[in-house]
N, C-alpha and C positions, 0 to 999 in steps of 0.2 A: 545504460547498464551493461556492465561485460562481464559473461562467466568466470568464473576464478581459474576452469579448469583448463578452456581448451581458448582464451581471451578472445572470442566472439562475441560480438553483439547480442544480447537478450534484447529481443523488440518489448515496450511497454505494454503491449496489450496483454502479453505472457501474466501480470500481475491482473488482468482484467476477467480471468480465468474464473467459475465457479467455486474453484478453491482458494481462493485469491493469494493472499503473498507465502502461503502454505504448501501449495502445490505447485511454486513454479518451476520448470523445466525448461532445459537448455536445449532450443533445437536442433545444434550441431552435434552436441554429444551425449544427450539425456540424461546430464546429472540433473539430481533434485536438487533444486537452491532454496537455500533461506534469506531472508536481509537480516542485515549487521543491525540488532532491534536497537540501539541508540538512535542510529538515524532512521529509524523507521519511527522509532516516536517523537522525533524533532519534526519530521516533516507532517506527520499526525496532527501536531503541536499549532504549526504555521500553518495549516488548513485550516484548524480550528479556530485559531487566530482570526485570521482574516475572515471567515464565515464570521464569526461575533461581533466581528468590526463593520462588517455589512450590513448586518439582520440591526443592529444599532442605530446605523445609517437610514435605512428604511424605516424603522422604528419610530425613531423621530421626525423622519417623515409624515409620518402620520398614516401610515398604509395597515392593512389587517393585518393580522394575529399570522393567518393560514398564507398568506402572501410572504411576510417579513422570516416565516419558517422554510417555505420553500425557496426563499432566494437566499439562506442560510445554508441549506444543504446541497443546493447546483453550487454556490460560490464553492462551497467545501471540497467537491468533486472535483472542481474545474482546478482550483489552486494544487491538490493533491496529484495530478494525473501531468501539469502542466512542469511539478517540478521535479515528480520522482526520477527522471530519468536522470536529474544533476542530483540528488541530494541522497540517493538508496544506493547501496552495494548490497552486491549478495556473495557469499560464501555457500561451499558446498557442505549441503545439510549431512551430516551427523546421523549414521544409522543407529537408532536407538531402539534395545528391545527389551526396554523396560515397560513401554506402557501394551506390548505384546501379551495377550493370555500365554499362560499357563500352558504347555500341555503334558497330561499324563500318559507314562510310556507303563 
């Protein structure tokens, strides 16, 4: 992934943040970035994809309930994190101060 502003590298971990793809920041020039949400819910999409393609897998393996869910939500993680770097763009976020309170002068 490469800032829009200053074409630096955004490392992925940047999206691994507490605030996750909301707050991420460019650490060469501190813009706030957003992803392009199309391909942010494609790659969402292909995560989920393939987690259901797994946990199905395991499923008819014959494995638990509690097993076939957690190797649904590691697949999801791992496919998500292994492909954002090719499939996320970010743009720089948009100051909005619509969802700003009010204040009375």
């Amino acid at each position: 992934m490469t800032c829009p502003n200053c074409d630096n590298p955004v490392p992925v971990k940047a999206i691994w943040q507490a605030t996750g793809l909301s707050g991420v920041v460019c650490p060469h020039c501190n813009f706030s970035l957003s992803p392009v949400y199309w391909r942010s819910t494609v790659l969402l999409g292909l995560a989920m994809f393939a987690g259901y393609f797994e946990a199905s897998l395991l499923g008819a393996s014959g494995y638990a309930f509690a097993f076939v869910m957690l190797g649904m939500a590691v697949t999801m993680v791992l496919v998500y994190s292994a492909l954002a770097p090719f499939l996320l763009r970010l743009r720089v976020k948009a100051d909005s101060t619509a969802l700003l309170p009010h204040s009375k002068s």
